[in-house]
C-alpha positions, 0 to 999 in steps of 0.5 A: 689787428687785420686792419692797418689803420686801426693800429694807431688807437694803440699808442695814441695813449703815449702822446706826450712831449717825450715821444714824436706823435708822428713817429708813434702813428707810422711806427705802429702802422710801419709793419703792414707797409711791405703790404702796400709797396707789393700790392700783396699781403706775401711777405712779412720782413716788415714784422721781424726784427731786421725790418724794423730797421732795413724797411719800416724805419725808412718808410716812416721817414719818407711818409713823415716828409711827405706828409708835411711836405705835401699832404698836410695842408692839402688835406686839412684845407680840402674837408668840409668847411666845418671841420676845415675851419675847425683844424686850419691852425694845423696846417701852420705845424712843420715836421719837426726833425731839424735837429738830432734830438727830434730824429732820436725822438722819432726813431724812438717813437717809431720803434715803439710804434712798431713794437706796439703793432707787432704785440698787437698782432700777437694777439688777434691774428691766427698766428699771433703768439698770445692766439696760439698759447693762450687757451680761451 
């Protein structure tokens, strides 16, 4: 998918209280963040195996806390009333990695995530699997 926040659509099936939705959402987008880190589209560590764990794993764990650390409330409160008011009781939610079952749940999600993405690719960018090997 050429559009990196179009990636979540995919797993948002899978939300459920065996997967960490948050996990789920960065790990679908966690391939694309080497893009936003390099201001450039030049390297695709974020793709391959080794960058799942090196690169996207990490990133998902810095974005998760500064998300419910200092993103969170500041964007729910800061839409229009309607939908604010609509969404307040969200901003009650904390990240919920207190312990190491959640982490596992998150690491999990985020894999799955990124499985997601990569499989997702495979199919809609020019050098996607599926693209090359599948005659249409």
């Amino acid at each position: 998918m050429p559009f990196t926040f179009s990636h979540p659509a995919i797993v948002i099936p899978f939300k459920n209280k065996y997967f960490n939705f948050s996990g789920l959402i960065l790990g679908s987008m966690a391939p694309d963040f080497i893009y936003f880190v390099l201001f450039s589209p030049s390297s695709n560590i974020g793709h391959e195996f080794l960058g799942f764990f090196f690169f996207n794993l990490p990133m998902c764990f810095l974005i998760n806390y500064v998300f419910y650390k200092y993103v969170q409330k500041a964007l729910i409160l800061s839409m229009p009333n309607f939908i604010s008011n609509k969404y307040v009781y969200l901003t009650k939610l904390k990240n919920t990695l207190y312990n190491k079952k959640e982490i596992l749940k998150f690491v999990i999600s985020c894999l799955i995530g990124m499985i997601t993405h990569v499989l997702w690719d495979s199919f809609t960018h020019i050098s996607g699997f599926f693209v090359n090997n599948i005659a249409f």
